[in-house]
C-alpha positions as CSV (number, residue, x, y, z in Angstrom):
1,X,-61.7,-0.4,-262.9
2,X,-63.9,-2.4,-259.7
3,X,-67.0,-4.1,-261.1
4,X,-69.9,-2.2,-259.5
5,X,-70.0,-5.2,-256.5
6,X,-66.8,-4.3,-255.5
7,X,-67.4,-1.2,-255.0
8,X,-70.3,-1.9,-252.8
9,X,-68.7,-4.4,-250.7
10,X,-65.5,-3.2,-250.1
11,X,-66.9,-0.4,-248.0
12,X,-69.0,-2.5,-245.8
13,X,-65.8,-5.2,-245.3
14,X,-64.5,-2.1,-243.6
15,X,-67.5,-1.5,-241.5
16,X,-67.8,-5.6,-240.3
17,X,-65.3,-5.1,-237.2
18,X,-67.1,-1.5,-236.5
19,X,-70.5,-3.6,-236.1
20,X,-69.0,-6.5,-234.5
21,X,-67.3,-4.1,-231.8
22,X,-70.1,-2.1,-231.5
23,X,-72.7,-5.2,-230.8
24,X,-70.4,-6.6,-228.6
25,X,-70.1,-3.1,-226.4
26,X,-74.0,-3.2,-226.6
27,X,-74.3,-7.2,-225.3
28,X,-72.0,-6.5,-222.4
29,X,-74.4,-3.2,-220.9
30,X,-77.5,-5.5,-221.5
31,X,-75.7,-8.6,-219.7
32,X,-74.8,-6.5,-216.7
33,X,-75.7,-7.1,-213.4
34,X,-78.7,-5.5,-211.6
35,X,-78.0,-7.2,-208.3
36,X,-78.1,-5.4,-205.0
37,X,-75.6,-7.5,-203.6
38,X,-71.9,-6.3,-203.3
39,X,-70.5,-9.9,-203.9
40,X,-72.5,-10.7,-207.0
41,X,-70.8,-7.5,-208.7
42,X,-67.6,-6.9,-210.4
43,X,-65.5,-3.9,-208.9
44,X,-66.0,-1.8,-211.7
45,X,-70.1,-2.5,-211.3
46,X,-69.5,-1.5,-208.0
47,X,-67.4,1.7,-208.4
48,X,-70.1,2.6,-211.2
49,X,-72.9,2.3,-208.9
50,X,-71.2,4.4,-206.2
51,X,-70.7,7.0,-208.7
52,X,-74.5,6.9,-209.5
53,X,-75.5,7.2,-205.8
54,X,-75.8,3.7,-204.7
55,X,-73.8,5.3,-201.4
56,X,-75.9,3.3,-198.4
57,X,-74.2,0.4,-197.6
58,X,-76.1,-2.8,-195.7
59,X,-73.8,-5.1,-193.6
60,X,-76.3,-7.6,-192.7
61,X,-75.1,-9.7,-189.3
62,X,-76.4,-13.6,-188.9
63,X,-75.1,-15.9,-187.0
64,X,-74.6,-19.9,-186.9
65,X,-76.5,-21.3,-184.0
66,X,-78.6,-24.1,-183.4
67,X,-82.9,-23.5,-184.4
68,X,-84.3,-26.5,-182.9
69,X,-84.4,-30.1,-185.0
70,X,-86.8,-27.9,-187.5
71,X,-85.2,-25.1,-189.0
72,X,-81.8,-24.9,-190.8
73,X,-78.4,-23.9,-188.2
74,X,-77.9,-20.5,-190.9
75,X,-81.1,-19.4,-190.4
76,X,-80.1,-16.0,-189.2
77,X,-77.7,-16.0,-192.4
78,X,-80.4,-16.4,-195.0
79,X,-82.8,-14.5,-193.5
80,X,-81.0,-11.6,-192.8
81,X,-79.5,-11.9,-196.2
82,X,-82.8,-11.6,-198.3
83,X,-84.3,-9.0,-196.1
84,X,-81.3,-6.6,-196.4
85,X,-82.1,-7.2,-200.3
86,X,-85.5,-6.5,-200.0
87,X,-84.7,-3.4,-198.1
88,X,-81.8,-1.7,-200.1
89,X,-84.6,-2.9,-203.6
90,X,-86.9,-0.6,-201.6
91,X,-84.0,2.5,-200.4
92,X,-83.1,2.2,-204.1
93,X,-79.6,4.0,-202.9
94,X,-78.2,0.9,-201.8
95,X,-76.1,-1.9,-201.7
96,X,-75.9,-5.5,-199.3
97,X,-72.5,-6.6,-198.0
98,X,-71.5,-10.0,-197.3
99,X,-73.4,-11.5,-194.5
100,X,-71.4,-11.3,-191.2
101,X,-72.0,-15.0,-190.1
102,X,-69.6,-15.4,-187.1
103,X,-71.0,-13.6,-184.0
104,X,-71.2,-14.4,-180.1
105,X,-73.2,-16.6,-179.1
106,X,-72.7,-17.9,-176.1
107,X,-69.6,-19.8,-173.5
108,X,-67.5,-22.0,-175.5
109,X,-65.4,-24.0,-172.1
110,X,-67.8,-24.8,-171.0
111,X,-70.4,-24.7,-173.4
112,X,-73.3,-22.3,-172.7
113,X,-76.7,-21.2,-174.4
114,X,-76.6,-22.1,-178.0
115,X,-73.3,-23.9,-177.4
116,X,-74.8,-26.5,-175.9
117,X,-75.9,-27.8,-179.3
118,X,-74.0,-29.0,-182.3
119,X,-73.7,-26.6,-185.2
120,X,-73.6,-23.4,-183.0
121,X,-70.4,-21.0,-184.0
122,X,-69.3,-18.3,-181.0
123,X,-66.5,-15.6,-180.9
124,X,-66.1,-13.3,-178.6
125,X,-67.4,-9.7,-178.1
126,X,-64.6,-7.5,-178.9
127,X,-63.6,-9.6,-181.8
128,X,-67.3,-9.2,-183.3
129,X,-67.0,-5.6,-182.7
130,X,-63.6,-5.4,-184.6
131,X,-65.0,-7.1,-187.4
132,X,-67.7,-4.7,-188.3
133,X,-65.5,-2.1,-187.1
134,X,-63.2,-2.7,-189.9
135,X,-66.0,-4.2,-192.4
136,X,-67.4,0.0,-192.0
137,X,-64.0,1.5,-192.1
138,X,-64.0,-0.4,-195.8
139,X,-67.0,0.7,-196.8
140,X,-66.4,4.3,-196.0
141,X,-62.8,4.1,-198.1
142,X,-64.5,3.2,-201.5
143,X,-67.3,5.9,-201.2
144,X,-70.1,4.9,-199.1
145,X,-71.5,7.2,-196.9
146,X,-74.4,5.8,-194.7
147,X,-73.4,2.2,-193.4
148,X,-76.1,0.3,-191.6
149,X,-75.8,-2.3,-189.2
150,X,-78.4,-4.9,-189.2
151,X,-78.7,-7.6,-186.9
152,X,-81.1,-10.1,-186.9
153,X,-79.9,-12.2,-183.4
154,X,-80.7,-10.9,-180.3
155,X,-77.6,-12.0,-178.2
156,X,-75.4,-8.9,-180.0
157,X,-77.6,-6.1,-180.6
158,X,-75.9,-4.2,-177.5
159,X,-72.8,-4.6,-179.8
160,X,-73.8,-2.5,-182.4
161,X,-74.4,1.1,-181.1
162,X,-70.8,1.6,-179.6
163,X,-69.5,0.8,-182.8
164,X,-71.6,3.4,-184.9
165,X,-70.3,5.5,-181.5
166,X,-66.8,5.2,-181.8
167,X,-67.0,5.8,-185.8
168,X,-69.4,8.3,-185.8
169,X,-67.4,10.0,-183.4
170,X,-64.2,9.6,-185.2
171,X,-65.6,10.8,-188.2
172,X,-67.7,13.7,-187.2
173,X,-65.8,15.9,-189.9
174,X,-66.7,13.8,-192.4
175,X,-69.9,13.0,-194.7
176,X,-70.0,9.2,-193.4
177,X,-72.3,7.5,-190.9
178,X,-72.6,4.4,-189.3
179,X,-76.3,3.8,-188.2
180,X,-77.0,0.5,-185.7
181,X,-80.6,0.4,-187.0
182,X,-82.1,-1.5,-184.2
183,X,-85.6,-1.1,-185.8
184,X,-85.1,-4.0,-187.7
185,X,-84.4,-6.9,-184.7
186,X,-87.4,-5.1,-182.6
187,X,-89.8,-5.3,-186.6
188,X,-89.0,-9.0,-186.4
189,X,-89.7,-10.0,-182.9
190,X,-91.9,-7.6,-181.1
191,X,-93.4,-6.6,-184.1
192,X,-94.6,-9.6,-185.9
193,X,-95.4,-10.8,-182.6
194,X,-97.6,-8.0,-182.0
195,X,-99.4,-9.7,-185.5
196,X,-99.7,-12.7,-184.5
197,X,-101.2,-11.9,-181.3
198,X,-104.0,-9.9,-183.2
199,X,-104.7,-12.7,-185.4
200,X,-105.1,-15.2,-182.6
201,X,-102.1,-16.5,-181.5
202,X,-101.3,-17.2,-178.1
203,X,-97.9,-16.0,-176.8
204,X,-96.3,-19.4,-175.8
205,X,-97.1,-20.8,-179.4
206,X,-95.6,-17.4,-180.9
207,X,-92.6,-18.2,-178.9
208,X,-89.3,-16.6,-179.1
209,X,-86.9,-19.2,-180.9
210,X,-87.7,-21.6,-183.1
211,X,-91.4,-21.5,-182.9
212,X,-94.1,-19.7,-184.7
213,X,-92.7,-16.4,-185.5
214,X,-89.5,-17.9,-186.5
215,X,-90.5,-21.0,-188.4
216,X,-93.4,-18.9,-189.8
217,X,-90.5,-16.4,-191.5
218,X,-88.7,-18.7,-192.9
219,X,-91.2,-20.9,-194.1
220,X,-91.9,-17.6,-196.3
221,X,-88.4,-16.8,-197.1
222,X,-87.1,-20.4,-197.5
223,X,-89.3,-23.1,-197.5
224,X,-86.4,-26.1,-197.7
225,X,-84.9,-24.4,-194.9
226,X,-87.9,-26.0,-192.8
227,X,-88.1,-29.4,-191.8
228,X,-92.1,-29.3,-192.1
229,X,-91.8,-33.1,-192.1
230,X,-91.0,-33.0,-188.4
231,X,-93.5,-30.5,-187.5
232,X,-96.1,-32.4,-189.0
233,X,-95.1,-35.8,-186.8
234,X,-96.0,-34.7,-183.5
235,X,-92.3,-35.2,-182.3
236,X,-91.7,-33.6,-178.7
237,X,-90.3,-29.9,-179.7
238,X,-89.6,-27.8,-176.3
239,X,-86.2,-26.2,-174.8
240,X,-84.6,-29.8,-174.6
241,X,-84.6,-29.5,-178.6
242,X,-83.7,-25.7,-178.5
243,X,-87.3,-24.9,-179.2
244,X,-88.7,-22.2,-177.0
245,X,-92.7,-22.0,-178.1
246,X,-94.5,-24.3,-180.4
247,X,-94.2,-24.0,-184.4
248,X,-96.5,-26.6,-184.7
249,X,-99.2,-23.9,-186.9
250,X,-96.6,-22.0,-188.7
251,X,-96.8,-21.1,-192.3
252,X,-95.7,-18.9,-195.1
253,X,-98.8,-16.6,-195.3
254,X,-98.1,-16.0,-191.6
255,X,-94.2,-15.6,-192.5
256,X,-95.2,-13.2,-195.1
257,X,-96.6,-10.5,-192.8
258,X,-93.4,-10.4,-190.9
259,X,-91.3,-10.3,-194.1
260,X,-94.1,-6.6,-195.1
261,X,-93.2,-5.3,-191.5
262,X,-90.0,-6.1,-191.5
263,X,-88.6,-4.2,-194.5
264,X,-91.5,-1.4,-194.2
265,X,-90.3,-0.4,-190.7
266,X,-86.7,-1.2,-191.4
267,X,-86.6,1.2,-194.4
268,X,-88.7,4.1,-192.5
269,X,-85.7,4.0,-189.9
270,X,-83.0,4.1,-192.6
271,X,-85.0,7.0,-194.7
272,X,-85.1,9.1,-191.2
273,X,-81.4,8.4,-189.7
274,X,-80.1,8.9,-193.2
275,X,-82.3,12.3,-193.3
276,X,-80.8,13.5,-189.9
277,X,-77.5,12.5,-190.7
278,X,-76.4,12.5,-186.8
279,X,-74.2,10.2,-185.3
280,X,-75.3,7.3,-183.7
């Protein structure tokens, strides 16, 4: 007959690869992602969170153009980037696409605007328009059914509306949207501008590229995107360098205010096209 240990350990020899199995199971859900953003989850994270409701879908748009000697060539990039997460943490229903980082900006033969300095990437109109065309039409294929465009350059925004028009049209028997939420571009110029002005600021420091406004948000969003050295040297900044006001008194506190009104108005828009549901 078993000794008495044998008894007593055969039993839980058998439940060792039930535990083991089961701790594993239980290591994976607390590992998973919580991440907002589309690329940083696997497929089955995402078809999960489409299931759940996650069913508004942010394509943020850049673009790669020169910001003066101060501030980074993908500043659009980032900064559209970590406001479209900041917005769809706030929605709570959302998810962030990959940042569409090739957009027109300007002549290429011969070089015009932007593409008069080194760094600056430019396709046409009608291929821009194809591309977030097509990066909707996916969207709407694996379950989303509000897709926002968000553009933070002001050289495109007339591309956005005819392509929530020509979707929203085609689809007008189905539950999906497209909504060129133009809120967002006039949050982060007129807007914070309006701030600053309160607060003191004259309107050819606040600028319109490159200078206060601009340097100030990313100063807050990404500090090492921001050559502060320069701005701190006196070096001649003006239109010759791309600068178009003076970022001379910029800073993150300033940067910060933008970043509140940004995503407060942005998400308002959102909340009330998404409520209307209409085609736009």
């Amino acid at each position: 007959m078993p000794d008495r240990m044998t008894q007593i350990t055969r039993p839980l020899a058998r439940l060792l690869p039930v535990c083991a199995a089961l701790l594993l199971i239980s290591a994976a859900h607390a590992q998973a992602p919580s991440s907002v953003f589309l690329e940083e989850l696997t497929w089955t994270e995402l078809r999960a969170a489409i299931d759940a409701g996650d069913t508004t879908a942010i394509v943020p748009i850049g673009g790669t153009e020169q910001n003066g000697p101060t501030i980074v060539l993908g500043k659009h990039n980032e900064r559209v980037r970590f406001l479209a997460g900041k917005i769809a943490r706030t929605l709570g229903n959302a998810i962030v696409a990959p940042v569409v980082s090739y957009v027109p900006e300007g002549r290429i033969d011969p070089p015009a605007d932007h593409m008069r300095f080194a760094g600056t990437l430019s396709i046409p109109d009608e291929v821009f328009q194809r591309t977030l065309e097509y990066a909707a039409r996916s969207l709407r294929v694996h379950g989303f059914r509000d897709i926002v465009l968000l553009g933070d350059h002001g050289g495109y925004q007339r591309d956005l509306e005819p392509v929530a028009g020509k979707l929203n049209r085609e689809w007008a028997r189905s539950p999906a949207r497209v909504h060129a939420v133009t809120e967002y571009y006039r949050a982060s110029t007129q807007g914070f501008a309006a701030l600053l002005r309160e607060r003191g600021y004259r309107e050819e420091e606040i600028g319109t590229h490159a200078a206060l406004a601009d340097t100030s948000l990313m100063m807050a969003i990404d500090p090492a995107a921001v050559r502060t050295d320069l701005l701190q040297s006196g070096a001649a900044l003006g239109p010759a360098q791309g600068v178009h006001g003076d970022p001379r008194r910029a800073s993150a506190q300033l940067g910060q205010l933008g970043v509140e009104q940004i995503v407060s108005a942005t998400v308002a828009a959102i909340q009330a096209r998404v409520a209307r549901r209409a085609p736009r």
